[in-house]
LUMZADO-199101 format. One record per residue (C-alpha): residue number from 1; residue in one letter; chain; x, y, z. Coordinates in steps of 0.001 Angstrom, whole numbers, plus 500000, padded with zeros to 6 digits. Last residue first. Layout:
% residues N
+-----+------+-------+--------+--------+--------+
:  nr : rest : kette :   east :  north :     up :
+-----+------+-------+--------+--------+--------+
: NUM :    A :     A :      X :      Y :      Z :
...
+-----+------+-------+--------+--------+--------+
END
This chain:
% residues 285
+-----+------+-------+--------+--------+--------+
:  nr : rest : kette :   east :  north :     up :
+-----+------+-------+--------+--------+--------+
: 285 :    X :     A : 500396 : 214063 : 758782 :
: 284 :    X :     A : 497301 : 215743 : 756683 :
: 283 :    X :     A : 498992 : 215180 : 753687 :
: 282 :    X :     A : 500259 : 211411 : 754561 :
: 281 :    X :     A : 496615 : 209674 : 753538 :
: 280 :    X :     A : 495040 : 212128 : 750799 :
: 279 :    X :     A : 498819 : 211479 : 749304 :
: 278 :    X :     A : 498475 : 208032 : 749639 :
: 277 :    X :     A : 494768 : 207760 : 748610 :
: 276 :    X :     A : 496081 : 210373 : 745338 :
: 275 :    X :     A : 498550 : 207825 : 744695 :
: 274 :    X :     A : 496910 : 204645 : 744482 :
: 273 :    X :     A : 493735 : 206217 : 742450 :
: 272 :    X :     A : 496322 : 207354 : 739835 :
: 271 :    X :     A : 498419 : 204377 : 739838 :
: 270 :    X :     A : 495082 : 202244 : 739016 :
: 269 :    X :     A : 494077 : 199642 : 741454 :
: 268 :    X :     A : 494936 : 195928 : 742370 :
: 267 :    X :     A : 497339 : 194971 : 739974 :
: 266 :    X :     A : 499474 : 197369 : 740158 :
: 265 :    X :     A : 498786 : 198298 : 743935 :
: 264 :    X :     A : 500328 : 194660 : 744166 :
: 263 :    X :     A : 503305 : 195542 : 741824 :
: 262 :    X :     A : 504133 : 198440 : 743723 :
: 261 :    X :     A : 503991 : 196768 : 747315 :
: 260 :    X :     A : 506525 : 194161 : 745965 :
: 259 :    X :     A : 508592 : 196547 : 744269 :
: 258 :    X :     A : 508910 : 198223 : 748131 :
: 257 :    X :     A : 509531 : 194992 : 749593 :
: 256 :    X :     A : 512294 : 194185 : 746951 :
: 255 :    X :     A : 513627 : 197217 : 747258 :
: 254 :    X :     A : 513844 : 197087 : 750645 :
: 253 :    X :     A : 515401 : 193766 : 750671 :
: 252 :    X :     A : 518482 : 193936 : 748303 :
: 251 :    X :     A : 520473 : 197252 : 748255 :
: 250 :    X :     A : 518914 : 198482 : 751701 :
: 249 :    X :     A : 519387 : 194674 : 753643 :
: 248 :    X :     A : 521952 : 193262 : 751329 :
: 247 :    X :     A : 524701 : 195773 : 751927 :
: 246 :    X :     A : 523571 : 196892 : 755075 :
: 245 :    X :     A : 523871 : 192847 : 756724 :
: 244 :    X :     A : 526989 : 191997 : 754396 :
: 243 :    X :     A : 528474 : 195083 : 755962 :
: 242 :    X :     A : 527350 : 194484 : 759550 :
: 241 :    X :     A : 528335 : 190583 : 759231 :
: 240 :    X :     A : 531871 : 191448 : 757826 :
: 239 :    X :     A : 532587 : 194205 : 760076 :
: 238 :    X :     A : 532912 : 197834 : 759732 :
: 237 :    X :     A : 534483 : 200392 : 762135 :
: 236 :    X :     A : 533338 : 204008 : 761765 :
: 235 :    X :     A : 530585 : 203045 : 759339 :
: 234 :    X :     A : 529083 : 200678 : 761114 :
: 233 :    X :     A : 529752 : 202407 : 764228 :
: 232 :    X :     A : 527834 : 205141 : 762437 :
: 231 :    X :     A : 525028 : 203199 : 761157 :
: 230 :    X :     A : 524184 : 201525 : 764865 :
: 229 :    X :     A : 524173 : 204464 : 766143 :
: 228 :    X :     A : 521722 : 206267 : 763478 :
: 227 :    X :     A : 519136 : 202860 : 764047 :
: 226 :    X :     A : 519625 : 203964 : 767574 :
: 225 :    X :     A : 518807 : 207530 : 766869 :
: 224 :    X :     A : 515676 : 206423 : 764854 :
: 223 :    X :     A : 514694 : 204175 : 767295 :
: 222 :    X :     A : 514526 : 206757 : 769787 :
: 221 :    X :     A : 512844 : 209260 : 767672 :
: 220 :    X :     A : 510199 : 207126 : 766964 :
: 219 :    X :     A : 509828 : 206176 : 770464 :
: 218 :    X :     A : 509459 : 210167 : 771386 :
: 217 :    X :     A : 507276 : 210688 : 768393 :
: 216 :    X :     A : 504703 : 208248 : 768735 :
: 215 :    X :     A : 502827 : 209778 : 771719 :
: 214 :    X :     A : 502043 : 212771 : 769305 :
: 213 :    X :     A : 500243 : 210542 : 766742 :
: 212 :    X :     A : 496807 : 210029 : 768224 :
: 211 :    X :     A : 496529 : 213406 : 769622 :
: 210 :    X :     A : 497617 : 215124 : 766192 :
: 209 :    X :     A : 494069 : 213795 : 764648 :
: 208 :    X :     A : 492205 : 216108 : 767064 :
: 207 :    X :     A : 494158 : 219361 : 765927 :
: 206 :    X :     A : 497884 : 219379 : 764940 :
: 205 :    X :     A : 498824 : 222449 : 766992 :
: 204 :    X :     A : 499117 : 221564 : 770123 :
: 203 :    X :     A : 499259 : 217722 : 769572 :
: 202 :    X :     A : 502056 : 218065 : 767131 :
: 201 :    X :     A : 504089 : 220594 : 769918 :
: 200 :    X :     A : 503758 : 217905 : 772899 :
: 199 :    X :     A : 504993 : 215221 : 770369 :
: 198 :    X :     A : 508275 : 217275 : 769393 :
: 197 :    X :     A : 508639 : 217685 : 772864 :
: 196 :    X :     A : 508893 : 214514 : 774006 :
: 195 :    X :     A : 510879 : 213828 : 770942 :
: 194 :    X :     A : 513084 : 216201 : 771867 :
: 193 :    X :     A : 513565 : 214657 : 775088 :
: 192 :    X :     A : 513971 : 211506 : 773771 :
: 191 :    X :     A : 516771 : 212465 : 771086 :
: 190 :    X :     A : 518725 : 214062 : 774239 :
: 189 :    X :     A : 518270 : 211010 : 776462 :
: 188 :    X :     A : 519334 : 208650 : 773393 :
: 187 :    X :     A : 523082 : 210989 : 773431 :
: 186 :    X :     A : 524463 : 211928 : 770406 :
: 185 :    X :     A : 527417 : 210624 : 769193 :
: 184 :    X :     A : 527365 : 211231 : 765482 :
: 183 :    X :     A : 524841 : 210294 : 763123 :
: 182 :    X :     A : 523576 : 213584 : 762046 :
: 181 :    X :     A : 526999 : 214984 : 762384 :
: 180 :    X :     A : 528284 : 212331 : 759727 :
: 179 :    X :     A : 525873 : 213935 : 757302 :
: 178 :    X :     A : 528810 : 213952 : 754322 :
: 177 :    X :     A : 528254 : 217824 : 753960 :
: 176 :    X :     A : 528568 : 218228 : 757696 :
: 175 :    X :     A : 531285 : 216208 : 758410 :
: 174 :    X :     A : 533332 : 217809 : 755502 :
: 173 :    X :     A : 531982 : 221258 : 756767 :
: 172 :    X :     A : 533305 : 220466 : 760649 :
: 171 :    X :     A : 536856 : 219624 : 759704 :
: 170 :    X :     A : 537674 : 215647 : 759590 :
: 169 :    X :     A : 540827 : 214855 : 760506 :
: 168 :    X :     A : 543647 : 213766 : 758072 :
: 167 :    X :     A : 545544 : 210923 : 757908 :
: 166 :    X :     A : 544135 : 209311 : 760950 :
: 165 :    X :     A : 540894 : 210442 : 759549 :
: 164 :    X :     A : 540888 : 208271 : 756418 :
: 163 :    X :     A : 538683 : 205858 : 757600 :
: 162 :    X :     A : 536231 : 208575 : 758144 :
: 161 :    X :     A : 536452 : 209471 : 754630 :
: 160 :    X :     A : 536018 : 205741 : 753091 :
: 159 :    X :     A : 532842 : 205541 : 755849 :
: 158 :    X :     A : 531353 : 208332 : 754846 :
: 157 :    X :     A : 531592 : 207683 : 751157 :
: 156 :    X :     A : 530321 : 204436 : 751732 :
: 155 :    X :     A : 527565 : 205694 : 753565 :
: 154 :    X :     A : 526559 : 207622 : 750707 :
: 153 :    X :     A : 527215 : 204804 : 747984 :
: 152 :    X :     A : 524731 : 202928 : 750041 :
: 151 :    X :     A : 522172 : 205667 : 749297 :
: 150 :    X :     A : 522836 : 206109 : 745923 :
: 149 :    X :     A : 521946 : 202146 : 745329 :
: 148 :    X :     A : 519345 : 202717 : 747425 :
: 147 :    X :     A : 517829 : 205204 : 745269 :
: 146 :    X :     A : 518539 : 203593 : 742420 :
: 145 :    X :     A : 517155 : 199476 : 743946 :
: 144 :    X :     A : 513868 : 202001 : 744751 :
: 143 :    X :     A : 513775 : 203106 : 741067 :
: 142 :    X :     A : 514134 : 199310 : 739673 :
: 141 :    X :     A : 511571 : 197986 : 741644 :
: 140 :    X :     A : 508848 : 200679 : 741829 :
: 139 :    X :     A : 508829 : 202936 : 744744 :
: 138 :    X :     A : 509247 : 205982 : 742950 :
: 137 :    X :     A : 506443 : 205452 : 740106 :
: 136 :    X :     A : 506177 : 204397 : 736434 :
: 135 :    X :     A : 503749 : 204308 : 733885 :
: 134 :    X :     A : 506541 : 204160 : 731397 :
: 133 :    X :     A : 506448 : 201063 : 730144 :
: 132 :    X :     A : 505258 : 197093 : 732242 :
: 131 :    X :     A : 507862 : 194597 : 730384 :
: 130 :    X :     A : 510518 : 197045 : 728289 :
: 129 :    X :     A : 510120 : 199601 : 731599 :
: 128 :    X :     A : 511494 : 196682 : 733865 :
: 127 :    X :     A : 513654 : 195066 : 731601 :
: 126 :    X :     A : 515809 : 198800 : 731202 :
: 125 :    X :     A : 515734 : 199319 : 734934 :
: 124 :    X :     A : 516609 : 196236 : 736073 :
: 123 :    X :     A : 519528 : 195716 : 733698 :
: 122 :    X :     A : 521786 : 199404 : 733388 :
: 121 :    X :     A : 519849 : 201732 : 736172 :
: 120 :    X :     A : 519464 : 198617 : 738815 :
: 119 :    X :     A : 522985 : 196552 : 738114 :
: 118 :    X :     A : 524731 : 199641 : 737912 :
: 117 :    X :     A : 523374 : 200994 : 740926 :
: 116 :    X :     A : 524393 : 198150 : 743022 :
: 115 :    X :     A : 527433 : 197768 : 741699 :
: 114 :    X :     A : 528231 : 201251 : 742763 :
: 113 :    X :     A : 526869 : 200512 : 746289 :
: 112 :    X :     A : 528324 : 197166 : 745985 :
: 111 :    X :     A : 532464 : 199438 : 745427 :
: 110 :    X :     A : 530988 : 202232 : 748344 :
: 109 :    X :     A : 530428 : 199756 : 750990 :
: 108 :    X :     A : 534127 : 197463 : 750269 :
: 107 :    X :     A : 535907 : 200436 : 749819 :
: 106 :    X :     A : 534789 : 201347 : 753888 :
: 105 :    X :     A : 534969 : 197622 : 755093 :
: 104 :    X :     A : 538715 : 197299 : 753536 :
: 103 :    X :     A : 539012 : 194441 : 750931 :
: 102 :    X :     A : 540966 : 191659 : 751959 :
: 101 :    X :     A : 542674 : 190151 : 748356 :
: 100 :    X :     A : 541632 : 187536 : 746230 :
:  99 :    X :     A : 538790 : 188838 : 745517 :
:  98 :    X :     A : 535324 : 186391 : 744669 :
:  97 :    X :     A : 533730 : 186187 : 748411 :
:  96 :    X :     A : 535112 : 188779 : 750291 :
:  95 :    X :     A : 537152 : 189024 : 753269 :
:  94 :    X :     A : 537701 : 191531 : 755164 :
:  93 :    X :     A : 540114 : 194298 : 755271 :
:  92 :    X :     A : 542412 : 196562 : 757730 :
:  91 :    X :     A : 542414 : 200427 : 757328 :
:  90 :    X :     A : 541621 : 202812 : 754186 :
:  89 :    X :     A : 545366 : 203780 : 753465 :
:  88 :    X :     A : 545546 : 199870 : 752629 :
:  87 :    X :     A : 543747 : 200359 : 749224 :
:  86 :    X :     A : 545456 : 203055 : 747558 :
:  85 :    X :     A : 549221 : 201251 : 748308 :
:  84 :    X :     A : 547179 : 198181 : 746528 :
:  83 :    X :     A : 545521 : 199178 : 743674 :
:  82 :    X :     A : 542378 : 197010 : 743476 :
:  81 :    X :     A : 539522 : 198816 : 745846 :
:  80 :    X :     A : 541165 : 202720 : 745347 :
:  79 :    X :     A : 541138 : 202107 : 741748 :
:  78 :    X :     A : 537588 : 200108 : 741329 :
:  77 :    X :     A : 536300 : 203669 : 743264 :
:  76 :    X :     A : 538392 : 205702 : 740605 :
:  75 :    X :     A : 536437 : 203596 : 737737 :
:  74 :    X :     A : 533162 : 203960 : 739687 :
:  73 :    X :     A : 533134 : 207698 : 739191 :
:  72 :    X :     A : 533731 : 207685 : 735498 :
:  71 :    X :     A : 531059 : 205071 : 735010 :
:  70 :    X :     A : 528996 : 207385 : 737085 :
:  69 :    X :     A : 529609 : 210191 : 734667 :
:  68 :    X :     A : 529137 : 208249 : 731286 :
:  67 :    X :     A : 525843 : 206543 : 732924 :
:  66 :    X :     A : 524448 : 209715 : 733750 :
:  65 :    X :     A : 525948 : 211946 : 730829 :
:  64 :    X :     A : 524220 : 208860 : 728447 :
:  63 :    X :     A : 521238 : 208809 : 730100 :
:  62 :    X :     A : 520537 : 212664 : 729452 :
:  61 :    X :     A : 521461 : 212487 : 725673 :
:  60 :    X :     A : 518738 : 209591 : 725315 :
:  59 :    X :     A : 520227 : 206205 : 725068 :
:  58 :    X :     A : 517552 : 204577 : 726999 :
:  57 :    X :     A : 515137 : 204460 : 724316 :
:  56 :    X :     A : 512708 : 206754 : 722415 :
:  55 :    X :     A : 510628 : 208653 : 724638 :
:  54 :    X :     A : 508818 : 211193 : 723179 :
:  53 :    X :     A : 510699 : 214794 : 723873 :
:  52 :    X :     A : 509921 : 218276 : 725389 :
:  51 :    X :     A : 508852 : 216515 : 729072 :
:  50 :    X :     A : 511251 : 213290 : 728888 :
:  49 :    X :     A : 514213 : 216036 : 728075 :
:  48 :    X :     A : 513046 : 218338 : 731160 :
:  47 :    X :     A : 513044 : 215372 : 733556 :
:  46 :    X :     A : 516142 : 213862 : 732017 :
:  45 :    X :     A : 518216 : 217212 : 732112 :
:  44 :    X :     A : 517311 : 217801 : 736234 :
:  43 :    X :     A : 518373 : 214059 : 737340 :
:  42 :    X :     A : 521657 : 214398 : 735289 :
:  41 :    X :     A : 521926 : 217760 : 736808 :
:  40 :    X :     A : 522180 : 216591 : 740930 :
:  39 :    X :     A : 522506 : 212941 : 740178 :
:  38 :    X :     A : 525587 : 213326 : 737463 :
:  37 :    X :     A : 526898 : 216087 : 739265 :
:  36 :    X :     A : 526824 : 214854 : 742833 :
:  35 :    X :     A : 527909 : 211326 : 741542 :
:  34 :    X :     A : 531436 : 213224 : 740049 :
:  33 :    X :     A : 531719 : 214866 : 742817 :
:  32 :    X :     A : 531998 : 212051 : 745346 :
:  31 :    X :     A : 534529 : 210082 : 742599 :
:  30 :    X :     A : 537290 : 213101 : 742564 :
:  29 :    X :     A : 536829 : 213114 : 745963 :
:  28 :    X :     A : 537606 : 209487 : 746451 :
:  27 :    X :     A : 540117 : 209889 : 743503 :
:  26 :    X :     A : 541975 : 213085 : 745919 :
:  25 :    X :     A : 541387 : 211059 : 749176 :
:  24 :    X :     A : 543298 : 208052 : 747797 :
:  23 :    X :     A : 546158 : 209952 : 746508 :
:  22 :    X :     A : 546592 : 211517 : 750014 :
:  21 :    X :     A : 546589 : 208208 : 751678 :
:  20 :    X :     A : 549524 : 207230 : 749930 :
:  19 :    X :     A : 551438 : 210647 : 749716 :
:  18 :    X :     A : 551919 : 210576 : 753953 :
:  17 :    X :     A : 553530 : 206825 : 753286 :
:  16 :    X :     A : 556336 : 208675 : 750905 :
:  15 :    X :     A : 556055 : 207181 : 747802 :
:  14 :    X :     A : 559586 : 205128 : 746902 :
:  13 :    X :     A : 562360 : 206815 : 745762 :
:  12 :    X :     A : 563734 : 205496 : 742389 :
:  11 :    X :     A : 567168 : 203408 : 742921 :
:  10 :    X :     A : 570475 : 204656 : 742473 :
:   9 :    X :     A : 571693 : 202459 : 739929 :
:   8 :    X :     A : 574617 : 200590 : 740604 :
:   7 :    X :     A : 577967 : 200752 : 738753 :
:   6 :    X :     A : 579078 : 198163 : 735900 :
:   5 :    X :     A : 578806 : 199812 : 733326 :
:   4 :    X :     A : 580458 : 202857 : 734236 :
:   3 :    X :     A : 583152 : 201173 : 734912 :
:   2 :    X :     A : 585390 : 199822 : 738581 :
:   1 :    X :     A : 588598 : 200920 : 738522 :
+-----+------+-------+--------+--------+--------+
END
């Protein structure tokens, strides 16, 4: 008679495949909300702190809930990108210079978005107010690689979630708060002819100045939508050169061209003169 000892185990059950891709969706939730809150009243506490207190470092309360939060945030994003059963519920992956592992298009968008914005709030940021203070504006360096550092992680939020459709579809208020529907499949002809119309309205009602504008809206609004196609098949099925070409492109070269045009108005004219003749130049548009 064979002992106690000696009898098999009965082994652990292994995840079902359905809980897989339901774990991932619950930490890329969990990671969504967390940059909604820090951005949303992060952005709110630091205004109102830097207007009732002299600045005193980058350790202020507000800083701290901003980079606690999106450290928080990118922890469940490093998660999904180096646990595997998390990983492979967001399709096939590409290679990346540096993992050894294929890293799925989607993860791979949000994870340089993240990096992105680490490397601009945490380095940038701090060396850029330490060398020219806190005469700052929106297009500066550091505060253009933020924004599209936050921008990047958008898409990569859309794409993660729209890799995860064949888990679960999309209903029409995730699509809608993630801004999927504003890239969708509409058609050019449909974007023309409300361009068209757009421009016909501007030159009604815009005066003598409108005129000159109005034919631009149509073509505008063409580009636009193909820029917007472009995106969502990016999104919807990424490849290595359309990743490596967004990731660089509006974490890298924007910026760069933006800080560029800041430090030139720097050193050309005062911020206040720069920014009235830009507002005195878009008002009227």
């Amino acid at each position: 008679m064979q002992s106690l000892a000696t009898l098999p185990l009965p082994a652990l059950p292994a995840p079902q495949p359905e809980e897989r891709p339901r774990a991932a969706r619950r930490l890329l939730w969990t990671s969504f909300w967390l940059i909604i809150v820090a951005v949303v009243v992060g952005q709110a506490w630091d205004g109102y702190w830097h207007i009732t207190n002299t600045f005193d470092g980058f350790w202020s309360p507000p800083h701290v809930f901003v980079y606690a939060m999106s450290t928080f945030a990118g922890l469940f994003v490093a998660a999904l990108c180096f646990v595997p059963r998390l990983r492979h519920s967001f399709g096939p992956g590409l290679v990346v210079p540096g993992l050894p592992f294929a890293l799925p298009g989607a993860l791979f968008l949000l994870a340089a978005g993240f990096v992105a914005l680490g490397v601009a709030s945490m380095v940038v940021d701090n060396l850029w107010h330490t060398v020219y203070g806190l005469n700052e504006t929106l297009w500066s360096l550091p505060h253009a690689m933020i924004g599209a550092a936050l921008c990047l992680m958008t898409l990569g939020f859309t794409s993660c979630r729209l890799a995860l459709r064949a888990h679960r579809p999309l209903r029409w208020p995730t699509a809608l708060l993630l801004g999927v529907l504003l890239l969708g499949r509409w058609r050019r002809g449909a974007w023309l002819g409300a361009g068209v119309l757009f421009g016909v309205l501007v030159a009604l009602l815009g005066g003598s100045v409108a005129w000159l504008l109005a034919p631009l809206a149509a073509p505008a609004m063409l580009a636009g939508t193909c820029v917007g196609g472009w995106a969502f098949d990016t999104l919807e099925r990424p490849t290595v050169a359309d990743v490596w070409g967004l990731v660089l492109g509006a974490a890298l070269g924007l910026p760069l061209i933006s800080g560029g045009v800041d430090l030139w108005l720097r050193s050309h004219t005062t911020y206040t003169l720069a920014w009235n003749a830009l507002c005195a130049a878009v008002m009227p548009l």
